[in-house]
C-alpha positions as CSV (number, residue, x, y, z in Angstrom):
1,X,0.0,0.0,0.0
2,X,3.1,2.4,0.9
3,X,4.7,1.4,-3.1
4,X,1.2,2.4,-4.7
5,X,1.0,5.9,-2.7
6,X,4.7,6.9,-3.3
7,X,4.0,5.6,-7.1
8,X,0.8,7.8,-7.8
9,X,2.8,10.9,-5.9
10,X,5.7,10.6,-8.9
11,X,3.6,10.0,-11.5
12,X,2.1,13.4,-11.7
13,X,4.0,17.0,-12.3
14,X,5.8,18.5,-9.4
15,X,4.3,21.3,-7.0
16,X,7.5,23.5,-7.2
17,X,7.2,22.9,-11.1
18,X,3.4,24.6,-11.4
19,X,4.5,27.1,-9.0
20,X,7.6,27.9,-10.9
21,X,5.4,28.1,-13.7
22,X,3.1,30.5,-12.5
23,X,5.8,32.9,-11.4
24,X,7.2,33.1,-14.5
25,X,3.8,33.6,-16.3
26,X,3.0,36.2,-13.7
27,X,6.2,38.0,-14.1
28,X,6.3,37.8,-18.2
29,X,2.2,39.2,-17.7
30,X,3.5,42.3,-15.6
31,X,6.5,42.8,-17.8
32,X,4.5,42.8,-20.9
33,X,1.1,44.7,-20.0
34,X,1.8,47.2,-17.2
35,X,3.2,50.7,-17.9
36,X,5.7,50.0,-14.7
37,X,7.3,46.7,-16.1
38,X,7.5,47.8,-19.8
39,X,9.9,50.5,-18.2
40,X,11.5,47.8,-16.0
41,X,12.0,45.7,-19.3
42,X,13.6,48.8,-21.3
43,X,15.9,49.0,-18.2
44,X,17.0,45.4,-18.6
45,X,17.9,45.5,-22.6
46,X,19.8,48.6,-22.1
47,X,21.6,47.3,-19.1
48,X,22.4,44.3,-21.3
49,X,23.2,46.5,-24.3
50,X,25.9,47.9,-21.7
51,X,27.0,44.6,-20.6
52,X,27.7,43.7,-24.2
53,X,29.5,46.9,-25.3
54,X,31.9,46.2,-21.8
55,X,32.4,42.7,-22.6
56,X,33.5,43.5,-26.2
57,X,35.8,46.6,-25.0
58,X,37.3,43.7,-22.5
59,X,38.1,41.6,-25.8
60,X,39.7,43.9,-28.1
61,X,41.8,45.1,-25.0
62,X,42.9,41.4,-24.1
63,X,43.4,41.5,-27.7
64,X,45.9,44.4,-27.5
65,X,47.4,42.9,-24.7
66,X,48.1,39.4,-26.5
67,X,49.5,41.4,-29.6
68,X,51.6,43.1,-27.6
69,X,53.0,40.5,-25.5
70,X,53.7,38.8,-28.0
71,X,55.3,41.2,-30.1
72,X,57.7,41.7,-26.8
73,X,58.9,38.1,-26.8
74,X,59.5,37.7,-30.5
75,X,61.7,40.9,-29.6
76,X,63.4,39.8,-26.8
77,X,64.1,36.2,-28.4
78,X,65.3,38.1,-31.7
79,X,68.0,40.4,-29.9
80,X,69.5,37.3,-27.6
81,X,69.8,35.5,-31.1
82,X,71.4,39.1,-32.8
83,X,73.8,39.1,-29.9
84,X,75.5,35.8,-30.7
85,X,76.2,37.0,-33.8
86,X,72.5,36.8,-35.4
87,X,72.1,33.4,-34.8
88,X,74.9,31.6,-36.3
89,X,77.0,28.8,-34.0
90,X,79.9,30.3,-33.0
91,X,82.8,27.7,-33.7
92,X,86.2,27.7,-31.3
C-alpha cells in the first residue's frame, strides 16, 4: 500500500514545477502589460546592451594585450639571437 502511494505521488507533475510556472507567467504578464514593467523591461535590454559593449571593449583590449605581448617576446628572443652573432654557431 506504501509502493502504490509513493508511485501515484511521482507520477504526476511537481508542486515546485506549477509554482515555478506560475511565477514566470505572472512576471512575463506584468513585464508585458503594465506601464511599470515595460519600463522595468527597457531597463534590462539597455543594461544588457551595456554589458555587451563592456564585454567587447574587455576583448579587443585582451586583444591588445596578447599582440603586444607577444610582439615583446618575438623581440626579446630576436635580440639574444642578434647578440651571438645573429644566430649563427659560433665555432672555437
Amino acid at each position: 500500500m506504501y509502493e502504490s502511494q509513493f508511485e501515484s505521488q511521482r507520477s504526476g507533475p511537481s508542486t515546485w514545477a506549477i509554482v515555478a510556472g506560475a511565477a514566470v507567467g505572472a512576471a512575463a504578464i506584468y513585464m508585458l502589460r503594465t506601464a511599470e514593467g515595460k519600463k522595468l523591461l527597457d531597463s534590462a535590454i539597455r543594461l544588457l546592451e551595456d554589458f555587451t559593449q563592456e564585454a567587447a571593449r574587455f576583448q579587443e583590449a585582451c586583444t591588445r594585450a596578447r599582440t603586444a605581448a607577444s610582439d615583446s617576446w618575438q623581440a626579446v628572443s630576436g635580440s639574444t639571437m642578434s647578440s651571438t652573432g645573429g644566430g649563427r654557431e659560433t665555432v672555437f
